[in-house]
SELUM-199344 format. One record per residue (C-alpha): x, z, y; residue number from 1. Coordinates in steps of 0.2 Angstrom, whole numbers, plus 5000, padded with zeros to 4 digits. Example, Ala and Ser with C-alpha at 12.3 -4.5 7.8 and 13.67 -1.06 7.14 Angstrom:
2
x=5062	z=5039	y=4978	k=1 .
x=5068	z=5036	y=4995	k=2 .
***
This chain:
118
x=5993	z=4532	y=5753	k=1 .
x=5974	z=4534	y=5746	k=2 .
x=5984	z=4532	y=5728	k=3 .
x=5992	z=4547	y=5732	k=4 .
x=5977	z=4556	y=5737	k=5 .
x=5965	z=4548	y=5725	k=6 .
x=5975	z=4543	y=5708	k=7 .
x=5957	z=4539	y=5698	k=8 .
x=5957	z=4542	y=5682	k=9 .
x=5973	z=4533	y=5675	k=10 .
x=5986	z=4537	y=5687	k=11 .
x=6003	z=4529	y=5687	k=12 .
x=6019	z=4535	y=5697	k=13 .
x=6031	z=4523	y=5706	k=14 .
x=6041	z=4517	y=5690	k=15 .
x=6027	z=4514	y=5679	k=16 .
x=6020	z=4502	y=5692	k=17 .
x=6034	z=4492	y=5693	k=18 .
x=6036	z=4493	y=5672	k=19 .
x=6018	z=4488	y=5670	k=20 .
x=6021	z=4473	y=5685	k=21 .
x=6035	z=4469	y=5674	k=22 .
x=6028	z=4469	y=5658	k=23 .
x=6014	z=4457	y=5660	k=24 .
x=6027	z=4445	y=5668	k=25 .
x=6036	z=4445	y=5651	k=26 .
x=6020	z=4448	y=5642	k=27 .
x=6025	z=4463	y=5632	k=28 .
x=6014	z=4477	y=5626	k=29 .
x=6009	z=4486	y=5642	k=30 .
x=6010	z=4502	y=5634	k=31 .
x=6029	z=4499	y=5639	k=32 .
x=6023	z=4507	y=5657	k=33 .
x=6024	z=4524	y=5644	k=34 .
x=6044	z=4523	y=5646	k=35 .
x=6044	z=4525	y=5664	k=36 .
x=6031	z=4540	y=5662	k=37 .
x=6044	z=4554	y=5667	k=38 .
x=6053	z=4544	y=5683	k=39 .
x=6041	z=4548	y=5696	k=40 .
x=6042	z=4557	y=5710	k=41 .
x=6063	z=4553	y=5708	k=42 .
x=6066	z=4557	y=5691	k=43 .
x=6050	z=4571	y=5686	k=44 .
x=6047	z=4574	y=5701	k=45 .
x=6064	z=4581	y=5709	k=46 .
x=6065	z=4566	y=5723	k=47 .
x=6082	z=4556	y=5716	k=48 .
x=6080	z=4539	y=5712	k=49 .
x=6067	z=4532	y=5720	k=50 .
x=6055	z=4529	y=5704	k=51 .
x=6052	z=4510	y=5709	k=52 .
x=6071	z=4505	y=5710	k=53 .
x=6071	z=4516	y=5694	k=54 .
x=6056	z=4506	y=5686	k=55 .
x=6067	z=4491	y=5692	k=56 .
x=6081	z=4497	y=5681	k=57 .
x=6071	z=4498	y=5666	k=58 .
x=6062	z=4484	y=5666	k=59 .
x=6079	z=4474	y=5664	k=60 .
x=6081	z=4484	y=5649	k=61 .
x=6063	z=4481	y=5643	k=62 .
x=6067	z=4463	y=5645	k=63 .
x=6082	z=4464	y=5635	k=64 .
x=6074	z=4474	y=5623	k=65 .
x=6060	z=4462	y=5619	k=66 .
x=6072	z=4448	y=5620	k=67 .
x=6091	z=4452	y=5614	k=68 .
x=6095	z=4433	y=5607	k=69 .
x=6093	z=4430	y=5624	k=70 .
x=6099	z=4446	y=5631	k=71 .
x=6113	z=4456	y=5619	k=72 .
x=6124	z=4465	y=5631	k=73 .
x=6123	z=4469	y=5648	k=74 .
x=6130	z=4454	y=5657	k=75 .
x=6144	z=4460	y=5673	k=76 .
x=6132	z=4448	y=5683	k=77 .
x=6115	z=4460	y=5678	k=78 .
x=6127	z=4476	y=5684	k=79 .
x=6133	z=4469	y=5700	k=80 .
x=6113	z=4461	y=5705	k=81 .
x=6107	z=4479	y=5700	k=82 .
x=6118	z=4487	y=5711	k=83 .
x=6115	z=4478	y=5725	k=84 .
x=6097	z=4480	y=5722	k=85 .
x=6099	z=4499	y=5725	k=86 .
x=6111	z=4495	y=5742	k=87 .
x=6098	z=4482	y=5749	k=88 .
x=6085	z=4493	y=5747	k=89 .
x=6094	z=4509	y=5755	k=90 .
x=6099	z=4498	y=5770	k=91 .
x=6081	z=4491	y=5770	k=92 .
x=6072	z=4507	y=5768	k=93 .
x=6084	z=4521	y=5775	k=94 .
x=6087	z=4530	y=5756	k=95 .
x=6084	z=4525	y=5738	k=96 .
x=6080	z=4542	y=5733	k=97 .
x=6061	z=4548	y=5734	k=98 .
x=6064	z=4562	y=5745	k=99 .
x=6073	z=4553	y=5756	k=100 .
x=6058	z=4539	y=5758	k=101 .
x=6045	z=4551	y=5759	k=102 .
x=6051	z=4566	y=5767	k=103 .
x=6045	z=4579	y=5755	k=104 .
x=6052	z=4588	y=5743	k=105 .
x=6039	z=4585	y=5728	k=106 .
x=6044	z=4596	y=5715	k=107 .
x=6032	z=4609	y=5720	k=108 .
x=6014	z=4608	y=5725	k=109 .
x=6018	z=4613	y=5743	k=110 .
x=6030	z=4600	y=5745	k=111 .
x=6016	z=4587	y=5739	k=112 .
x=6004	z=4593	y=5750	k=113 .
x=6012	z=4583	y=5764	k=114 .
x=6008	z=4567	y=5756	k=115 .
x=5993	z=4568	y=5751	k=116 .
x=5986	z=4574	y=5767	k=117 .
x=5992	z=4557	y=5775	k=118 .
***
């Protein structure tokens, strides 16, 4: 949680984390990370889609994005693992969706208050 409290001076949100983990495993420009800038927070802040499931998303589409010989449609096996990505980690984790995971509604400063006070 001292992320959240303490971002430094090049913060990243959830999606952007996962992008930029991503990104160096395929050893693509990092400044993909600049795709996911809008997903925190579940989708600019509105707590939906948890932003690292979201990040997870988008990475498959970075991947084939910098590799369509290998990757030119999405394949029915990439949409089935993907969606069960998202039920694993709501049976996991309770919810997929950042309000849900943190308890806070963090569209508003006084909703984000609770996290950064933990």
């Amino acid at each position: 949680m001292a992320r959240f409290r303490d971002p430094g001076s090049a913060p990243m949100n959830c999606a952007q984390t996962v992008v930029l983990f991503v990104s160096q495993c395929l050893g693509i420009d990092l400044q993909a990370i600049t795709v996911a800038r809008y997903m925190g927070g579940g989708s600019v802040g509105m707590g939906e889609t948890c932003g690292a499931v979201e990040g997870a998303v988008t990475s498959l589409g970075l991947r084939d994005y910098f590799a369509p010989d290998e990757h030119p449609a999405m394949a029915p096996d990439d949409k089935q693992a993907l969606q069960q990505l998202i039920r694993d980690f709501r049976e996991e984790f309770g919810s997929a969706t950042c309000r849900g995971l943190t308890g806070c509604d963090i569209s508003s400063a006084e909703g984000y208050a609770p996290l950064q006070a933990r």
